[in-house]
N, C-alpha and C positions, 0 to 999 in steps of 0.2 A: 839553576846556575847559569844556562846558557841566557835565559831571556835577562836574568837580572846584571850579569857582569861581563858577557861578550869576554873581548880578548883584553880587556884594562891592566896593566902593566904597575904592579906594586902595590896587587888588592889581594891581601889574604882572606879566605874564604872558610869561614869555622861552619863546619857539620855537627849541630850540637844533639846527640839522642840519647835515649833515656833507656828504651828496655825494647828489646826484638826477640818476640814469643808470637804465638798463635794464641788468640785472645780467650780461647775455653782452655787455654792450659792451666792458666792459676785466676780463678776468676773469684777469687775474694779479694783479689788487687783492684786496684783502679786501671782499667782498660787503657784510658785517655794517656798514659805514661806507653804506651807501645808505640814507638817511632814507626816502626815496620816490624811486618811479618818475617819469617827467615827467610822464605824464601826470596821477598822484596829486596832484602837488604843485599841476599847476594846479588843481585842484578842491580843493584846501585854502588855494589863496592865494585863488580865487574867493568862497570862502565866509568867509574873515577879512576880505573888501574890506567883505561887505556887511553885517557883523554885529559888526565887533571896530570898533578906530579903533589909528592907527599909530602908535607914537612914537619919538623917536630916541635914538641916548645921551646926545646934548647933553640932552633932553629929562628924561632920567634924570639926570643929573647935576647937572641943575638943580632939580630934585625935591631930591636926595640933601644938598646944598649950602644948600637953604632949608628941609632937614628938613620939607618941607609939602608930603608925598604928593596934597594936593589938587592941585598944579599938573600931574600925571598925567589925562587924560579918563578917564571913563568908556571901564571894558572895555577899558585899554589892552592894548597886542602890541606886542611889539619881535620881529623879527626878526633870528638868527643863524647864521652859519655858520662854521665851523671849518675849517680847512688848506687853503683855498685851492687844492684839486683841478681839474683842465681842466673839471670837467662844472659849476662854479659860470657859470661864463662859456659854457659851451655851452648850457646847458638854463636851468637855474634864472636869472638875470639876466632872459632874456628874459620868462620869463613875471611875474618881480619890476618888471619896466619896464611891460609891461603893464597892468597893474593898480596902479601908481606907488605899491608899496611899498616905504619903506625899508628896507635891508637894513644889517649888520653884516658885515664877512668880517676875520675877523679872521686873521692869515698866519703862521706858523714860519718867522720871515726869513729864516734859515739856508739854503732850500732854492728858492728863487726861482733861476734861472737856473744852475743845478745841480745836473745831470742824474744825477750823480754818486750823490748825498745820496738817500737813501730811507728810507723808514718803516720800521722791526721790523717793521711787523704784515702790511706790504705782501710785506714779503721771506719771511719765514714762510709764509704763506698761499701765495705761488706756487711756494715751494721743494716744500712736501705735497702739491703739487694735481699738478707738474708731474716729480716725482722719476720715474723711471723702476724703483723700487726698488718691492718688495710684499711685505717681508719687515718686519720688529719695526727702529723708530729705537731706539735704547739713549742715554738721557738721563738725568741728574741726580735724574730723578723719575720715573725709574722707565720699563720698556720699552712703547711707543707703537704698534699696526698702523697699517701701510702699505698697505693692503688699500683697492682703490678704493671697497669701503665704507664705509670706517672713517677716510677723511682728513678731512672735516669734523668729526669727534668730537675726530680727535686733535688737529686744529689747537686747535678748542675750550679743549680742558683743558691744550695746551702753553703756549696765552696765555696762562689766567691762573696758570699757575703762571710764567711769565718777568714777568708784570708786580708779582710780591712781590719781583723780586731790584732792586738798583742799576742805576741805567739804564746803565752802564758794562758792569757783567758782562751786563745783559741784550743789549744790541749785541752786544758778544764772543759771547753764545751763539747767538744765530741767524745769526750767522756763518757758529762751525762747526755748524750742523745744515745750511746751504745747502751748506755745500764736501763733507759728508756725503751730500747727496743728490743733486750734479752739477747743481744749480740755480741759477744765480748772481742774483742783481738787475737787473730791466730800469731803464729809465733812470727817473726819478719823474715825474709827474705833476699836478706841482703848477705853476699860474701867474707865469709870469716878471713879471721889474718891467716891463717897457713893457703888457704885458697888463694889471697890476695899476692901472697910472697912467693908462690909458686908461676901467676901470673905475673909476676914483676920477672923470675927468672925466665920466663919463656920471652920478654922484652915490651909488656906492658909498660909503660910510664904513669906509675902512680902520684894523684896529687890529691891534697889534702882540699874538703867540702864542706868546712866548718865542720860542729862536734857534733851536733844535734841538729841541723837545716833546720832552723828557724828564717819566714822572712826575714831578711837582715834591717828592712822599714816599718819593721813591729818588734824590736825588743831597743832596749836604749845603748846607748852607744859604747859603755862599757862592757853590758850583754856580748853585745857583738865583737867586740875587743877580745875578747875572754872565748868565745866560742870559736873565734879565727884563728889566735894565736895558739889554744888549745888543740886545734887540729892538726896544727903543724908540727907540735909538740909529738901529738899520738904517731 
């Protein structure tokens, strides 16, 4: 933050993180989703208490609404977080209460109390890691090792090549690459609504992350119509 925005006067500054765990905690997740470790993150929420100043969406919105970036402080931070993973509420909260920072968590409604429902990236990631197979996956794009040195590579390059298809075929494909490698889906991970409304009463600012987090530039436009307004709805 310092090297990138110095003292510039009516630049707000978004912290956007995903998941703050110790990376052998839940390691059938995709690692690559931990912004920071706990301990990390205390020592960067320590040092935005005492150098940055906080602001909220309302905060933003009202900026945004009277087009008069002045009503932002000096050295504004907003504070965000993405999918609503168990470790927001385990780790990060606490240390966000701590130091009475506002937070953002914003949730993929779809997946709140439905154990069922998982991520691509979650089920991929533990299908590679945990396939009992060490021979070539045969894919779309071409053949991938299975070689306990070469899963994090393959994982790697299978992501981004599933995140140029539709999110329709993308789901269908890691499907079958899990039923391919004897690795099915553990349950998700993501914060249920009583957890969530207990965290909105503690002063979380809940906001809605579409229904199902699909790329929003891989399903068509009514797709996305329907899975944005559906979120707001949940």
């Amino acid at each position: 933050l310092e090297r990138v925005d110095g003292q510039r006067s009516g630049l707000l500054r978004v912290l956007t993180y995903h998941r703050v765990d110790e990376p052998a905690a839940r390691p059938w997740l995709d690692p690559s989703l931990i912004s920071a470790t706990p301990g990390a993150f205390d020592q960067q929420m320590r040092y935005l208490s005492t150098h940055y100043q906080f602001v909220t969406v309302t905060d933003i919105i009202t900026a945004l609404e009277t087009r008069n970036n002045k009503d932002l402080p000096a050295r504004a931070v907003v504070v965000t977080f993405d999918d609503a993973y168990f470790d927001f509420e385990e780790h990060a909260w606490p240390i966000l209460k701590r130091y009475r920072i506002p937070v953002t968590l914003f949730v993929p409604t779809a997946y709140p109390d439905q154990p069922e429902r998982t991520f691509w990236w979650d089920d991929l990631y533990n299908a590679l890691q945990n396939t009992s197979r060490e021979d070539n996956l045969n894919t779309p794009f071409g053949l991938f090792s299975l070689s306990n040195t070469s899963r994090n590579q393959t994982y790697k390059k299978l992501k981004n090549h599933i995140k140029t298809l539709k999110h329709a075929e993308a789901k269908s494909l890691v499907k079958q690459f899990c039923d391919e490698l004897g690795v099915q889906p553990t349950t998700n991970c993501i914060l249920g609504w009583d957890s969530l409304r207990r965290l909105a009463s503690e002063g979380v600012a809940l906001r809605a992350h579409t229904r199902t987090h699909p790329l929003i530039n891989r399903v068509t436009h009514e797709e996305a119509k329907d899975d944005i307004i559906g979120s707001l709805h949940d």
